[in-house]
C-alpha positions in Angstrom: -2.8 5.2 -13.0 -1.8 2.3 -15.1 -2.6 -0.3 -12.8 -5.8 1.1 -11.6 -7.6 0.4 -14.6 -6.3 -3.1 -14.9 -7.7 -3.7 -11.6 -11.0 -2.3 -12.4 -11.2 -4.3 -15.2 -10.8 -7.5 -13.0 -12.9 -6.3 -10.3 -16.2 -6.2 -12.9 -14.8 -9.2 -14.6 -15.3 -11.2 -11.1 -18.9 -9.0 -10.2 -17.0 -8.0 -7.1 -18.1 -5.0 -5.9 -16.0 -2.3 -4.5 -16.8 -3.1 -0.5 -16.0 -6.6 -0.9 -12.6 -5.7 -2.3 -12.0 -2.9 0.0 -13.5 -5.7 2.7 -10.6 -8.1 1.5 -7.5 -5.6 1.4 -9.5 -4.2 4.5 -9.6 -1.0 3.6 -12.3 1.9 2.7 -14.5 1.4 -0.5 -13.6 5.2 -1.4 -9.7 3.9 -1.3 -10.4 1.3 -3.8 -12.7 4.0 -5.8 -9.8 5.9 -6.0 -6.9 3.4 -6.5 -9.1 2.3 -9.8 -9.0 5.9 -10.8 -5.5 6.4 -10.5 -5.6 9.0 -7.6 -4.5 7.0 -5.0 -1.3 5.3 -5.2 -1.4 1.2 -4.5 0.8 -0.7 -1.4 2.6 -3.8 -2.8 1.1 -5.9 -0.6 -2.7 -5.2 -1.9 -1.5 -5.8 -5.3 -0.4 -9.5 -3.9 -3.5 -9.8 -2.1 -5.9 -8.4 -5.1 -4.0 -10.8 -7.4 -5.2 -13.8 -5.0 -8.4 -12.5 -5.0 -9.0 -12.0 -8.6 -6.8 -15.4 -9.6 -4.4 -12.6 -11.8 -1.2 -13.4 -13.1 0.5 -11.5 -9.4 4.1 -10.8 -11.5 1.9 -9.3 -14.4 0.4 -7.1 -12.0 3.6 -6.4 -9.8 4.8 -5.4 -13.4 2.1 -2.4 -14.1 2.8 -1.8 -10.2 6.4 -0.9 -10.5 5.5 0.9 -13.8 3.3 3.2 -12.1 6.1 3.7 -8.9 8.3 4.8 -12.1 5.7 6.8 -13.8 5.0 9.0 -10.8 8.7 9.5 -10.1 9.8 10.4 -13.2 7.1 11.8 -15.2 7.4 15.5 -14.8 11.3 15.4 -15.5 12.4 17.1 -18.9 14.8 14.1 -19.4 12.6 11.4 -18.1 13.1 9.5 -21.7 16.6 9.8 -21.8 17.2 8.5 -17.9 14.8 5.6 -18.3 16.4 4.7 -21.7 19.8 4.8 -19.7 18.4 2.7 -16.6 17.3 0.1 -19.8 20.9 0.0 -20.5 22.3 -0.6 -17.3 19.6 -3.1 -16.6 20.4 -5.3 -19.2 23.8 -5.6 -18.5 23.2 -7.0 -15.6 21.7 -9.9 -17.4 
């Protein structure tokens, strides 16, 4: 969903077409179709390998990957706000 679009954007920026990205990842053209769209979720190890392909930023990406992992977890939950906020905390005091 969030990354999907990204990705899309990169893919037209480079004139790659969709079966010589899917060719790349070795996968289907539909799966990339839908990955773009945001109805197909997206293995770690594309978004590494799409990231060499397009010459991204691979830890910006990896970013809007894990956002989406979090996104579809939590999305639906009543609290979802509150328990993210709460992970925030925890996460910076780590730091």
């Amino acid at each position: 969903m969030i990354i999907g679009k990204h990705l899309r954007e990169l893919r037209e920026e480079k004139g790659l077409l969709l079966r010589q990205v899917a060719a790349h990842i070795e996968v289907d053209t539909a799966y990339i179709s839908k990955m773009e769209r945001g109805e197909k979720n997206i293995k770690k190890d594309f978004v590494l390998k799409l990231a060499e392909l397009y010459k991204a930023d691979s830890a910006y990406l990896l970013k809007l990957w894990l956002a989406d992992q979090v996104y579809d977890l939590v999305n639906s939950e009543p609290n979802a706000v509150d328990a993210l906020e709460y992970v925030i905390k925890v996460l910076k005091g780590k730091k």
